[in-house]
N, C-alpha and C positions, 0 to 999 in steps of 0.2 A: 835333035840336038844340033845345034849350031858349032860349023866347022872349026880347026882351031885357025884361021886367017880371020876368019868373021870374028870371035871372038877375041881374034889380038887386035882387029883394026877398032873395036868398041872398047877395048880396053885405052888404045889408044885416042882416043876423044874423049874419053873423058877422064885420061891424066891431064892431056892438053885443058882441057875447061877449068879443071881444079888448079893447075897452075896459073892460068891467067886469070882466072875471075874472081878463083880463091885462096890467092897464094897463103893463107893461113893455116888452109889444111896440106898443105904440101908437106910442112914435116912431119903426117901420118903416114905418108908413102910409105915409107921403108915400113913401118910397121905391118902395114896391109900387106908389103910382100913377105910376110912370114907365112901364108895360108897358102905361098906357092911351094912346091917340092924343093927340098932342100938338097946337100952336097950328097947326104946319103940314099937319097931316093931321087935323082935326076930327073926319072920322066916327068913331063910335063903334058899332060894329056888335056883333051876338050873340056875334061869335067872338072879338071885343078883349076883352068881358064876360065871357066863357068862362073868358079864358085870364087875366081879373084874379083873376077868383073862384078860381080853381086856382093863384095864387102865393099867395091869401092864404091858403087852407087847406092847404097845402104848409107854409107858413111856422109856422102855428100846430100841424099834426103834428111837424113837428121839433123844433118847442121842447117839446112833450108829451113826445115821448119822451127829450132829452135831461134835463127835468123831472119824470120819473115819480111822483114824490111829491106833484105837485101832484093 
């Protein structure tokens, strides 16, 4: 499994891509960050990282292909 630096620096490129390439889906961020730990379970572990990073690139494949012309 991949560290959580590694995975915060991948989480960060591809907020950065999705703001600048697709600022359309920008106002799903906030929504995507409901699958990170919340005020009642704070930790933030590799595997909460994991699985944010894999809804945001989920998120951005489906919109690609329902987008193909982009």
């Amino acid at each position: 499994m991949e560290s959580k630096k590694e995975l915060t620096e991948k989480i960060l490129k591809i907020t950065i891509l999705i703001q600048e390439k697709y600022p359309e889906l920008s106002k799903y961020l906030s929504e995507v960050q409901e699958t990170l730990p919340s005020f009642e379970h704070p930790e933030v572990d590799a595997s909460a990282l994991a699985k944010y990073y894999e809804t945001l690139d989920e998120m951005l494949k489906d919109y690609l292909m329902e987008h193909p012309e982009l």
